[in-house]
N, C-alpha and C positions, 0 to 999 in steps of 0.2 A: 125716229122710226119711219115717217112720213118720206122724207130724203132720202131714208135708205131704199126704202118700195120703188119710189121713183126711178133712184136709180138703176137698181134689177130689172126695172122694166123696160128701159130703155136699153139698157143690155141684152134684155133678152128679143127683143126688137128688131135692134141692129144685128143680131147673130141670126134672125130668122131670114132679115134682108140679105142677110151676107149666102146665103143657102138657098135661096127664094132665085137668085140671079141677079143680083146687084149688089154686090160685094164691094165695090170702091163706093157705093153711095152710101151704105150701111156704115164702111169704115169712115168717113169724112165725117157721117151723124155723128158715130161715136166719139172722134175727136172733138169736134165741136162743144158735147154736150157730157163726155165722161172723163176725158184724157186731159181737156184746157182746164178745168177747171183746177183738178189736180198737178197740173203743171206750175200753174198760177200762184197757187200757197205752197208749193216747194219751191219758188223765186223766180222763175222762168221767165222771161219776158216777151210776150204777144210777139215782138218782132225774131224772135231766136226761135219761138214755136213755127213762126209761120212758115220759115225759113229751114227751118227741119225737115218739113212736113210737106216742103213744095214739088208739086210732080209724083208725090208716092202714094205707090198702087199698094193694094193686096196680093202676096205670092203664092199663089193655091198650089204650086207646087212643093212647098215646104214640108217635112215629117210632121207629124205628131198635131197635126189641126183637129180638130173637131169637124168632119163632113160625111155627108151620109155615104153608109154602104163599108167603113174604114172600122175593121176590129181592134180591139181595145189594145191590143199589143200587138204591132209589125210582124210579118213573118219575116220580114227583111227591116234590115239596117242599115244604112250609110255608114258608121263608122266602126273603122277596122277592131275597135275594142271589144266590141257585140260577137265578130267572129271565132270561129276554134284560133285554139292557138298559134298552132305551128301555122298557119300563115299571117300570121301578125309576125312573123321573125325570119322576112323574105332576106335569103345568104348575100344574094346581090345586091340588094336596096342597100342591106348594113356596111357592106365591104365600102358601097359610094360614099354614105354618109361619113363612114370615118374616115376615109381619108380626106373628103374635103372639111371635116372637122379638125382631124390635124394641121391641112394646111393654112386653117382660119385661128387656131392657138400660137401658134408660131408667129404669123401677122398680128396679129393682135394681142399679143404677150403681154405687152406695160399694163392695156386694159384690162386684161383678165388680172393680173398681179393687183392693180388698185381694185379693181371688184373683189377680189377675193378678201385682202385688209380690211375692205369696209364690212362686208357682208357677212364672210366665212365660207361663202359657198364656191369651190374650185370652178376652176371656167367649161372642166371637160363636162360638167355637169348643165351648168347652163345652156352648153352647146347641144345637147342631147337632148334638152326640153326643145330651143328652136330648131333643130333638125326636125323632129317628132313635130310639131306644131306647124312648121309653113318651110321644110325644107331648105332652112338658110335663110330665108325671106325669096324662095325661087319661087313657090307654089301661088297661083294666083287668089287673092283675095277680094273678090268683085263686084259684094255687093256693099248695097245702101243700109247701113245701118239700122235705121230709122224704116223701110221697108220691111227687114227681117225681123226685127224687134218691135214693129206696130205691127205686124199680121200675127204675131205668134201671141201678142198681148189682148189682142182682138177675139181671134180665132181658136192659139192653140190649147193642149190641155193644159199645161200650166201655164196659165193668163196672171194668175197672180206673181210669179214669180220674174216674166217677161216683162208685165208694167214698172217691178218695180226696175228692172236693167233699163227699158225705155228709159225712165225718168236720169235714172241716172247718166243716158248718152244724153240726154236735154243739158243736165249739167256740166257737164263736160263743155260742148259747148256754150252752154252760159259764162262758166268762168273764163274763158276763152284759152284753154288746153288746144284746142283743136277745134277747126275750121268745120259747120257742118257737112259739105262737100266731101270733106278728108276721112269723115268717117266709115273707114270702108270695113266690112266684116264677114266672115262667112258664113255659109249656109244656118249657124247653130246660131250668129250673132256676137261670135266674140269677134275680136277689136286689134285688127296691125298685126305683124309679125310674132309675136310671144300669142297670141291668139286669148286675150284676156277677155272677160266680159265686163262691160262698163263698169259695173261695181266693183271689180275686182282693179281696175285701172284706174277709179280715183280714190282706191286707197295703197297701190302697191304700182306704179309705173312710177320713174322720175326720171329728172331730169341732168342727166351723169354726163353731156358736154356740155351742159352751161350754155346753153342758148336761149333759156330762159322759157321752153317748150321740152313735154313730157312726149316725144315722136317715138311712138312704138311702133309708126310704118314707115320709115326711112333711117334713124341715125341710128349704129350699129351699136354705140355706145349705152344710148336708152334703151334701145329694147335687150342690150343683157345684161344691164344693171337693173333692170322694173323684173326681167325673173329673179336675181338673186335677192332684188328685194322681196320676193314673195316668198321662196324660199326662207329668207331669213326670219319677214315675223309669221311663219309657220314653226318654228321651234329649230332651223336645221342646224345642230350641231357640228361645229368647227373640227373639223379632223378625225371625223367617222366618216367609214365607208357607207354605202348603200347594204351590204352585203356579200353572198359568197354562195358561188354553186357550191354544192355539195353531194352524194352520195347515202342514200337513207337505208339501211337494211331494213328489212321484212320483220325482226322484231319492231321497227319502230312504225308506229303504226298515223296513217297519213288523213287521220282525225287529231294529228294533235296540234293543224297548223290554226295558224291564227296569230292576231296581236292579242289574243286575251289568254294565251296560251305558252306565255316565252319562260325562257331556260335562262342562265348562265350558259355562253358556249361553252366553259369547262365540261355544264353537264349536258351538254348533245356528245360533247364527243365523247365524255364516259359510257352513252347510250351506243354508240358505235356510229354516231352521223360524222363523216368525215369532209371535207373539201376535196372539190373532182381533181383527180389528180395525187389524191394522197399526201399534200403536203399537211401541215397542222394549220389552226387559224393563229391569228398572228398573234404574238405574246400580250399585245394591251387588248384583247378583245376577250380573254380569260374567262374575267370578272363579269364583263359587260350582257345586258341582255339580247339574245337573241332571237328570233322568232321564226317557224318554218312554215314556208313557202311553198307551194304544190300548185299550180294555176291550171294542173291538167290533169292532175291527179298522181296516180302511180302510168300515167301513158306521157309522162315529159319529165325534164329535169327539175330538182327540187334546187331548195335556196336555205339559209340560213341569213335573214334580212334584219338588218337594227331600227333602231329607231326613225335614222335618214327614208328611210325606204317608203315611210308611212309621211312622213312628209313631203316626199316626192307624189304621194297621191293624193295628198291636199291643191295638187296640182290639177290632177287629173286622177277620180277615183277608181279608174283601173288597176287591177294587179299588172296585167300586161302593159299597162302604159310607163307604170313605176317602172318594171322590168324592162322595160324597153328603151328608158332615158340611161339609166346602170349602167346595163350591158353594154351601151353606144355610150356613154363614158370611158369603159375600160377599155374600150377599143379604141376611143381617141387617144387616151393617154399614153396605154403600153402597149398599143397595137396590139391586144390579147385577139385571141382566138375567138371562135365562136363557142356555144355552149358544147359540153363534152358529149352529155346526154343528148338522145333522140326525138323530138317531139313526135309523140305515135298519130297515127289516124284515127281521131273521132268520131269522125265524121261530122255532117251539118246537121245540127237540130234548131231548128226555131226556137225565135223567141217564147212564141206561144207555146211551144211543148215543154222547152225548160219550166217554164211559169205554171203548167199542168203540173209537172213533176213535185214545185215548189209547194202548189195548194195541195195536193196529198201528203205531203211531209207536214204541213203544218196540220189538216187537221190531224194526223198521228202524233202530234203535241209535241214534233223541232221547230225549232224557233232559226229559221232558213234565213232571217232579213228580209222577209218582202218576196210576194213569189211578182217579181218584176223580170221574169224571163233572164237574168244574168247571173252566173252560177258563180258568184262570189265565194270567198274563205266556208261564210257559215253555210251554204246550200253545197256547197265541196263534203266538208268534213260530216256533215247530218248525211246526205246520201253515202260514206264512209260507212258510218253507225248503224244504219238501217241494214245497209249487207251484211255489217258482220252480225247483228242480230237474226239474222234470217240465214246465219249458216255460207254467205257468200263472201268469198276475198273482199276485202274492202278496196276498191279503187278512184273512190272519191272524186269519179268525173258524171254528168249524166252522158247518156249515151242509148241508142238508138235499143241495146236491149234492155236497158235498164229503165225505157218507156214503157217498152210491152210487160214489163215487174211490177212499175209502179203505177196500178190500175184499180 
């Protein structure tokens, strides 16, 4: 108990200096007196720490810190996931990606064929995560590891979550994966081209040309066999789609989406949900379960998604993100189209207003997920419920008059 006091206090010490105006000597205390210690009985060795650790400052420019005058939830985000939809599905960005997606299947065929045997997972898919994550490996990756992942374990709000990713780039380099220097990561902390976070990288990155290094920021081969490896011990099933636009009539009502909510496709399309386009879904997908999709509500196109789909956001917990690797699959592969449906105007609402909307619905006892400002499945299909109990269309998006409702 004694150790533990100690330690709080000197944490809370260092977090006063770091706010007081000495933020690199506050973080150096803490390393010294919270961070070695703990590096030390997870096997670290004094000369790998030092070595980590040399030259790096505090980045006060970072999201989600702890500093005064900063409301508990962003009005802004950095990442495109946070946004309304339809600009998460810019026409031209997709058209580039897939075609230098195709031209990177094509060159890279044998690889993707031995990826796939091993893994299960088809390469237009993998291709769709590294397009979405660092653009090929075009997008610049430029910072210090060890920078972003000590301020944010320092500083940010989840400190516990960052130290333990810290620890884990310490290991990394302790086993000797990668050079401290090499570790370059972006702005969030994740790790090289597949954009992994340390922990995610020393259990699912490998080493697929045999070089005897796991390089997820140079060899094309590592970094899209470390996704398929991830993919794979995520459950992804060999020979299922991600899913399927679709078409939902107004009997079917767009509270019924959800992974806690799936059907046999036989029985959507008894319901009348059909695929854009009219065709049927395909004959081995009958039996199988499916799950519907609404990421905007009744204002964009719906989905009929499997199980892959939900493994896709073991990736990245986005619906849009999921949606977004898919779609930029199908467009590598059969050069499809873009989606048939319109994505409507929302408009922009904050974090903090979603998250208003979210703490109203809960205390009227919906169980939303978290009023964490992002309008997920369960904060979609409850703001659904709530309309139609109050007599209004259910369109299961928040939206700039469904603020001034939900008051």
């Amino acid at each position: 108990m004694r150790r533990l006091l100690a330690a709080f206090l000197m944490l809370a010490l260092c977090a006063a200096g770091a706010r007081a105006g000495d933020p690199d000597g506050a973080f150096r205390r803490w390393l010294a007196h919270d961070l070695w210690p703990a590096a030390h009985g997870a096997g670290i060795s004094r000369e790998v720490f030092n070595r980590a650790f040399a030259g790096v400052r505090v980045n006060p420019k970072l999201p989600d810190l702890i500093l005064p005058g900063q409301s508990r939830i962003p009005k802004r985000q950095r990442q495109a996931e946070f946004g309304a939809p339809a600009r998460y599905f810019n026409e031209r960005s997709l058209a580039a990606l897939a075609a230098r997606g195709r031209a990177l299947l094509g060159r890279h065929k044998r690889l993707f064929a031995r990826i796939a045997a091993r893994y299960g997972v088809p390469g237009r898919i993998i291709l769709g995560i590294w397009a979405r994550e660092s653009n090929y490996g075009a997008a610049r990756i430029p910072y210090n590891a060890f920078s972003i992942l000590g301020t944010q374990a320092f500083l940010g709000r989840r400190r516990e979550l960052f130290r333990r990713e810290l620890l884990a780039a310490l290991t990394i380099v302790q086993k000797g994966y990668a050079p401290a220097k090499a570790l370059k990561a972006s702005w969030a902390g994740a790790l090289g081209q597949p954009q992994m976070m340390p922990s995610f990288y020393l259990k699912y990155a490998v080493d697929f040309d045999g070089d005897g290094r796991r390089d997820i920021w140079r060899s094309i081969p590592d970094i899209t066999a470390s996704i398929a490896s991830h993919l794979a011990a995520h459950g992804w099933k060999r020979g299922l789609d991600w899913g399927f636009e679709v078409t939902v009539p107004a009997s079917v009502s767009c509270t019924l989406e959800g992974p806690d909510q799936g059907k046999s496709f036989a029985r959507w399309a008894a319901m009348g949900v059909r695929r854009a386009g009219g065709g049927p879904f395909p004959k081995g997908y009958v039996r199988r379960r499916g799950y519907l999709l609404m990421p905007a509500g009744r204002f964009g196109p719906a989905f009929i998604v499997t199980d892959n789909f939900y493994v896709l956001k073991a990736y990245n917990m986005s619906d849009l993100y999921a949606l977004f690797v898919g779609h930029l699959g199908d467009r590598i592969r059969w050069n499809a189209r873009s989606f048939r449906a319109v994505w409507g105007d929302v408009g922009h609402l904050p974090r903090s207003d979603v998250a208003a909307m979210q703490r109203r619905l809960e205390a009227l006892g919906h169980d939303v997920g978290g009023a964490d400002g992002l309008p997920g499945f369960k904060t979609r299909r409850y703001i659904g419920r709530w309309q139609a109990a109050h007599g209004l269309k259910p369109r299961c998006f928040p939206t700039q008059r469904l603020k001034a409702l939900l008051k």
